[in-house]
C-alpha positions as CSV (number, residue, x, y, z in Angstrom):
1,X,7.7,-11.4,-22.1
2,X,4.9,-12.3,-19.8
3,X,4.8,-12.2,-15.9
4,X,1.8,-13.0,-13.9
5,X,1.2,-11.9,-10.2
6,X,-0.9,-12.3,-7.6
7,X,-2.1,-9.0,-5.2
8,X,-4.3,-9.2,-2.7
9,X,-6.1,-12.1,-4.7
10,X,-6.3,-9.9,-7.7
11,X,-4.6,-11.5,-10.4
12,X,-1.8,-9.4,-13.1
13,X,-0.2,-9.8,-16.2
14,X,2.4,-7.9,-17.5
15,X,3.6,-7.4,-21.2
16,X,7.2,-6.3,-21.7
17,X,9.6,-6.0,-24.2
18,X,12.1,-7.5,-22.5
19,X,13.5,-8.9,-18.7
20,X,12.1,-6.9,-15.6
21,X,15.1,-5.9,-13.7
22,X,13.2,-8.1,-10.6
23,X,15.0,-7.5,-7.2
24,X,14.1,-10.3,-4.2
25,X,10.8,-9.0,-3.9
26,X,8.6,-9.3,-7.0
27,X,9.3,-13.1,-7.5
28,X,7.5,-13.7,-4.1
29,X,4.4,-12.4,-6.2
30,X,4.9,-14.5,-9.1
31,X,2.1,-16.7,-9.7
32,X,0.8,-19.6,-12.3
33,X,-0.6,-18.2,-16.1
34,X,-4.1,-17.4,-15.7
35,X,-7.3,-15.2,-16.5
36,X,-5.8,-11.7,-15.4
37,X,-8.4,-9.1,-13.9
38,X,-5.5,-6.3,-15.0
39,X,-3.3,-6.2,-17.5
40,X,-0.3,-3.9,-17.7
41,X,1.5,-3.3,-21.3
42,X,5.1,-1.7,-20.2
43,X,7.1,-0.4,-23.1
44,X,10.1,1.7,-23.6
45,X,10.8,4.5,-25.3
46,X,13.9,7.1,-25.8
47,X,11.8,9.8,-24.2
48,X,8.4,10.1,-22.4
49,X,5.9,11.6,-24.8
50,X,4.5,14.6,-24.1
51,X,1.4,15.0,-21.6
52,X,-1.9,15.3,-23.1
53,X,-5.1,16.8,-21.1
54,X,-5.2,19.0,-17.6
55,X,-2.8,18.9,-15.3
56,X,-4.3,18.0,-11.6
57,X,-1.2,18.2,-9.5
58,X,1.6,16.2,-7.9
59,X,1.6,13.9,-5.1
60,X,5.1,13.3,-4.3
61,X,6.8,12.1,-6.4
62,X,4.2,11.9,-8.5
63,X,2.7,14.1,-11.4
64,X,-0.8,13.7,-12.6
65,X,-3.1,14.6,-15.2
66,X,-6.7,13.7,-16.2
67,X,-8.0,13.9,-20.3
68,X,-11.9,12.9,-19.9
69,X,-12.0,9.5,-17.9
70,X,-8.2,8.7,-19.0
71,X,-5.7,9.0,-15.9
72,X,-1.9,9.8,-16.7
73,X,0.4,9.9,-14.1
74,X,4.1,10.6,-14.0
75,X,6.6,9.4,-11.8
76,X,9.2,11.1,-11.4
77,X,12.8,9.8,-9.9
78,X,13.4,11.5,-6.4
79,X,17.0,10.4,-6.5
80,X,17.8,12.0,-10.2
81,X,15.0,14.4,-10.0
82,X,13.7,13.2,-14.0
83,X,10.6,11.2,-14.9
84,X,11.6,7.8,-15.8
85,X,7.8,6.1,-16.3
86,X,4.4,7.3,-17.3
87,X,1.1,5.2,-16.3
88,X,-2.1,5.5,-18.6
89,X,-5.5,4.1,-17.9
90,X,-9.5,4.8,-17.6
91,X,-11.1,4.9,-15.0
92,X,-13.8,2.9,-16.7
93,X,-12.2,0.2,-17.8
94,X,-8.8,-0.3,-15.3
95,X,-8.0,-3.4,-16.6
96,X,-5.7,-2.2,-19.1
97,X,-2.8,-0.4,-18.4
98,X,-0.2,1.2,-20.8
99,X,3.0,2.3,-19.1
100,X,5.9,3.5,-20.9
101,X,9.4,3.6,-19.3
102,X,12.6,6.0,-20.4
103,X,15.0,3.1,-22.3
104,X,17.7,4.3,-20.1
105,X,16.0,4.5,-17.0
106,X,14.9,0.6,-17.6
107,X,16.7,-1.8,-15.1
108,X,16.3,1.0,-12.5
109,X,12.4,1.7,-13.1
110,X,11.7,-2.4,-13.4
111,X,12.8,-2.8,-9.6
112,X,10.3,-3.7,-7.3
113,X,11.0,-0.7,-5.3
114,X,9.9,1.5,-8.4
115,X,8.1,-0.9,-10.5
116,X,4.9,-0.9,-8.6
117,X,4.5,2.1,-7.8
118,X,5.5,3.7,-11.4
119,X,2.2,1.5,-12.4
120,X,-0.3,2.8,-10.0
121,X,-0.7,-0.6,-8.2
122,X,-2.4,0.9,-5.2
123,X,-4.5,2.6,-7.3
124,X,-5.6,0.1,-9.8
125,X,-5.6,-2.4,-6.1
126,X,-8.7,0.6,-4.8
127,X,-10.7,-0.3,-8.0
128,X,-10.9,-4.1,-6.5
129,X,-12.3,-2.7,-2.9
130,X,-8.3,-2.7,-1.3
131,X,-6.7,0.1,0.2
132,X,-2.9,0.2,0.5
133,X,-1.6,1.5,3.7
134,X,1.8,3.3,4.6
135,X,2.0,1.0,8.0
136,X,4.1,-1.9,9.6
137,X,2.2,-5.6,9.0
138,X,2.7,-7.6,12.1
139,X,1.2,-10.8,12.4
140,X,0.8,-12.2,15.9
141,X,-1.5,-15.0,16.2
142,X,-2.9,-15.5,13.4
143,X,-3.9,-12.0,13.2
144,X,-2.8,-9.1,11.0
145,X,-2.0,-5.8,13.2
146,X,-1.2,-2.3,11.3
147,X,0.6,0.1,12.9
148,X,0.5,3.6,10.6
149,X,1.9,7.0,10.7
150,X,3.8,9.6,8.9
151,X,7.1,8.8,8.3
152,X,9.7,8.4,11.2
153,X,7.1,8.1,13.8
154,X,7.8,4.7,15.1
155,X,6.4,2.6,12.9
156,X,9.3,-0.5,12.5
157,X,10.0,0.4,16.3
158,X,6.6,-0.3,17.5
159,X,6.8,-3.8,15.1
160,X,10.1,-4.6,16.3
161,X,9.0,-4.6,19.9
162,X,5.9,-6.6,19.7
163,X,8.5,-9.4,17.3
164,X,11.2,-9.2,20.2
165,X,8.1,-9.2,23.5
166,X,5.1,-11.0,21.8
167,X,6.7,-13.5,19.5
168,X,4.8,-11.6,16.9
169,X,6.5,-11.5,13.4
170,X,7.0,-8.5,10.6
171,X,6.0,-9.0,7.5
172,X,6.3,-5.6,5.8
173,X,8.2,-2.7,7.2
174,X,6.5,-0.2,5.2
175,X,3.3,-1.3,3.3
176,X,0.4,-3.2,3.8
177,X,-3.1,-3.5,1.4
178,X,-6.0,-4.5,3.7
179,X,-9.1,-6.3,0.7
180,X,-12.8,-5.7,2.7
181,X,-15.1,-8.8,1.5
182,X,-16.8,-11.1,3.9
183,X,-13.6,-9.4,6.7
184,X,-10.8,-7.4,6.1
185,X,-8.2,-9.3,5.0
186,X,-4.5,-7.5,5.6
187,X,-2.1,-8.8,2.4
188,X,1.9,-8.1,1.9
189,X,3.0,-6.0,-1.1
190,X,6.0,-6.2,-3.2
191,X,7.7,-3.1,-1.9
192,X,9.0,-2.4,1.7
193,X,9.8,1.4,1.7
194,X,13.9,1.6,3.3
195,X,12.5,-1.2,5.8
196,X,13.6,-4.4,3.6
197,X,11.0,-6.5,5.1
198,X,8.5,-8.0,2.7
199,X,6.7,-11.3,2.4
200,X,3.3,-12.3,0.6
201,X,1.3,-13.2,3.3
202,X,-2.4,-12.5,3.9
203,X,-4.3,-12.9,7.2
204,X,-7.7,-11.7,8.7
205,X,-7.2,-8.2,10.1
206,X,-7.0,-7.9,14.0
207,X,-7.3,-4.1,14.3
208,X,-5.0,-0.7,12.6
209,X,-3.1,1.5,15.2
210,X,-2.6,4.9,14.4
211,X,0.7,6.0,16.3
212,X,2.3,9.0,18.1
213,X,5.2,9.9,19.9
214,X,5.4,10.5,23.7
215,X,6.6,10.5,27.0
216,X,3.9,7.9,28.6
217,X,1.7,5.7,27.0
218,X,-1.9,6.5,26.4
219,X,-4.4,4.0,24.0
220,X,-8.2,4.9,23.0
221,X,-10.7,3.4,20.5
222,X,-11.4,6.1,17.7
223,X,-15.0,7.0,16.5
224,X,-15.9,7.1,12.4
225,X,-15.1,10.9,12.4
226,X,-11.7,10.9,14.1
227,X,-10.3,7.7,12.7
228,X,-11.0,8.7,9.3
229,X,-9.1,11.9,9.3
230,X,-6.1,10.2,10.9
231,X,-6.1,7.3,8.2
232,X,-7.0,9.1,5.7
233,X,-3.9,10.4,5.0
234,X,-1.8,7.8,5.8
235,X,-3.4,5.5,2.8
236,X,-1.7,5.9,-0.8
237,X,-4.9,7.2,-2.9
238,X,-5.1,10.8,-5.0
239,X,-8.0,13.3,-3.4
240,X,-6.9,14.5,-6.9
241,X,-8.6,12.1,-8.9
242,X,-12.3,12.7,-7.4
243,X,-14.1,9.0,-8.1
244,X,-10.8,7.2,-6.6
245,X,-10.6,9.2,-3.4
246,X,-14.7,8.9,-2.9
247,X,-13.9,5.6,-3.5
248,X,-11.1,5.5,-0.9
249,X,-13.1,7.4,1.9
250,X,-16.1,4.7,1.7
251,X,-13.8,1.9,2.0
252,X,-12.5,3.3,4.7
253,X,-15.7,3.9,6.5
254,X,-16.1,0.0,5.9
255,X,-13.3,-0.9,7.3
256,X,-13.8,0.9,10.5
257,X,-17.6,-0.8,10.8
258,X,-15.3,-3.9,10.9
259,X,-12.6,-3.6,12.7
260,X,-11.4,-1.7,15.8
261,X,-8.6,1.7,15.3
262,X,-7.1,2.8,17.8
263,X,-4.5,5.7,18.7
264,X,-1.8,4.9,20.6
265,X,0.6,7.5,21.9
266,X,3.5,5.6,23.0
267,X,7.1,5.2,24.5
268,X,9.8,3.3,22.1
269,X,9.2,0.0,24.9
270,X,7.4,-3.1,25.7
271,X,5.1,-0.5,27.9
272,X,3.3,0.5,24.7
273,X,3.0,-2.9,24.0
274,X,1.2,-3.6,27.4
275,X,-0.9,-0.4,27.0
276,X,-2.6,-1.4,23.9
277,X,-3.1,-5.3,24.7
278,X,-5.0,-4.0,27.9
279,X,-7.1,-1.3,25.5
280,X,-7.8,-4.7,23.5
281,X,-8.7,-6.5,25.6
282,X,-11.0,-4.2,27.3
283,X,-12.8,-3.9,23.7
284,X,-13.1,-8.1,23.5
285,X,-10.3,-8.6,21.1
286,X,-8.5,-11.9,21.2
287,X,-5.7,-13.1,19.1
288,X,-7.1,-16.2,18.1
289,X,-9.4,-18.1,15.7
């Protein structure tokens, strides 16, 4: 069975054996048959074959090894604590990708949740100039805002607050891919983390926010230096894999010529909000085309 998507403007065709166990998410994706710049082969097997070539290390979840130019990495299930999908491809040629999934495993390893990332898609996304960011997507104006940070940080409650205050809206809880051509362009992905908030929407980027917690609000522009480190890890890439994270770190330096980053220490209130429209506005940003 075939399925085509559509990411970022980077169109995907998948091969499987049989129905994707698609949740609400995926189909928002779904696109016409077409001319796919990747291709994904998913098959099943009893049991994950055995790993071939030197093993790099584990990001999360994830378990990766490297054989020449070919990439091979592992996801593992954090719930059952087992691999249930393995993702091949080269980084020559990341077009084609062969993924194989445990037969049991299938209807849970299909779901958008797991599906995309069991594939790499961020990854294979970097190899057409897109990073893929752990942040909130808020669009407000015709803008897209990010707001990243670690994990329980305040991500949904700084998005929530400019939807209830601004009239702005949420698009993803959780994830957001940001494509640099003629401007950044922020796009919606087909998973949402534990937020459950996920649309396929694009917009021109307005700015990324890098968040913190604290007792009084306090906004600044970031320089190259100091807004790479904090983004840097906040962006789903492997500093295992050499050429991808090189790859990541000049994107990112592109991104920053473009658009403004700023950190924002902030209370869980429409204060924070104020805080960084005034540090906007100060900088010449206005919502509006």
């Amino acid at each position: 069975m075939d399925y085509y998507y559509n990411f970022c403007g980077v169109p995907f065709r998948i091969a499987a054996p049989e129905a994707l166990w698609e949740d609400s998410d995926s189909p928002k994706f779904r696109c016409a048959p077409c001319a796919p710049a990747i291709t994904i082969e998913i098959t099943s097997a009893p049991q994950l074959p055995a790993m071939t070539g030197r093993f790099l290390g584990h990001r999360g979840e994830k378990y990766i090894w490297r054989d020449g130019s070919t990439v091979t990495r592992l996801t593992q299930d954090v719930f059952r604590s087992q691999p249930h999908m393995l993702c091949t491809y080269d980084l020559n040629h990341p077009g084609s990708v062969r993924c194989i999934a445990r037969e049991e495993d299938w209807r849970w390893a299909t779901r958008s949740q797991f599906l995309w990332p069991g594939v790499s898609l961020p990854q294979l996304l970097l190899h057409h100039d897109t990073l893929t960011f752990h942040a909130s997507y808020v669009a407000h104006q015709g803008w897209g805002i990010l707001f990243t940070a670690p994990s329980q940080t305040g991500k949904s409650t700084q998005a929530s607050i400019w939807e209830k205050h601004r009239g702005a809206r949420v698009l993803n809880g959780d994830k957001a891919a940001v494509r640099l051509g003629e401007r950044p362009m922020v796009h919606g992905m087909p998973f949402s983390g534990t937020s459950g908030i996920c649309e396929n929407v694009s917009m021109p980027l307005g700015c990324i926010v890098v968040l913190s917690q604290a007792k009084e609000n306090a906004v600044r522009r970031l320089g190259a230096q100091e807004a790479l480190s904090l983004l840097s890890p906040n962006v789903f890439s492997d500093q295992l894999i050499s050429e991808e994270w090189q790859k990541t770190l000049l994107l990112l330096l592109d991104f920053m010529a473009a658009v403004p980053i700023y950190a924002l220490a902030c209370t869980p209130d429409v204060r924070a909000v104020e805080e960084l429209e005034a540090a906007m506005a100060r900088d010449g940003l206005q919502f509006s085309h």
